[in-house]
N, C-alpha and C positions, 0 to 999 in steps of 0.2 A: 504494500500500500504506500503509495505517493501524500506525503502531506501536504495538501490547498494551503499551508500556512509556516511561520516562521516559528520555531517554539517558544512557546508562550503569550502568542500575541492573539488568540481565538480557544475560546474552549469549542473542542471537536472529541466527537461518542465514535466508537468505533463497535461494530456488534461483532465481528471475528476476535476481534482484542477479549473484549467482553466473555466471548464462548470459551477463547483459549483460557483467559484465566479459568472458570468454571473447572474445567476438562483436567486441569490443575492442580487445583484445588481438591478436586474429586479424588484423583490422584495422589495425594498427599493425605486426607484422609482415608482413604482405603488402600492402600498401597498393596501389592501384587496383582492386581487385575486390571483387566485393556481399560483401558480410558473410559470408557463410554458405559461400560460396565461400575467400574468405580463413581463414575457422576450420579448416575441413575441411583446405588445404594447410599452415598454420600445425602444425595438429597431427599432419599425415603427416611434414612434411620437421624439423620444430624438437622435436618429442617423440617419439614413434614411430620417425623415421627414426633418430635419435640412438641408440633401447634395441634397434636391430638389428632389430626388428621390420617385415615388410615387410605386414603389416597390424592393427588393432585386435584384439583377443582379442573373440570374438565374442557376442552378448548374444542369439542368437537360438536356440542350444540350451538347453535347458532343463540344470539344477543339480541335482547332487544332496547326497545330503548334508548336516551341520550349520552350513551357513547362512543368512542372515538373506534372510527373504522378503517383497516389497513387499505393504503391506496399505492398504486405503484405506476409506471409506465408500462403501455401497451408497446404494442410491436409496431408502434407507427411516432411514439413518444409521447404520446397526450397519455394526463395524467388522470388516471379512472378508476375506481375503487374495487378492491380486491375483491373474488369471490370467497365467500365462509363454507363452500360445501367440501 
């Protein structure tokens, strides 16, 4: 990744940065197991299990309601909101 800016002069979010730490972190608490393996029990047994929750709040029903909706560019560049199916 190319940074748009000089360091220090823009706060800029990065979600690969983001993920890798995660993947990391996961990693570092569950050590011996492939990454993604380790993330997934890091965040059932160290966050989730913690808020009493014996699963994730689920992202595959669709939202209703006043909030905020993923949008991205089309294959033509206009910017159009994501599908939830």
């Amino acid at each position: 990744m190319q940074p748009t800016s000089r360091f220090g002069e823009v706060f800029q979010y990065s979600n690969l940065m983001a993920a890798a730490a995660g993947f990391i972190g996961g990693a570092k608490a569950v050590p011996g197991k492939e990454w993604g393996a380790a993330y997934d029990e890091a965040m059932r047994t160290k966050v989730f299990g913690r808020w009493g929750w014996r699963r994730p709040p689920s992202t595959s029903r669709p939202r209703e309601g006043d909030v905020a909706q993923p949008h991205g560019e089309d294959v033509d560049g206009k910017v159009t909101r994501a599908r939830m199916d």
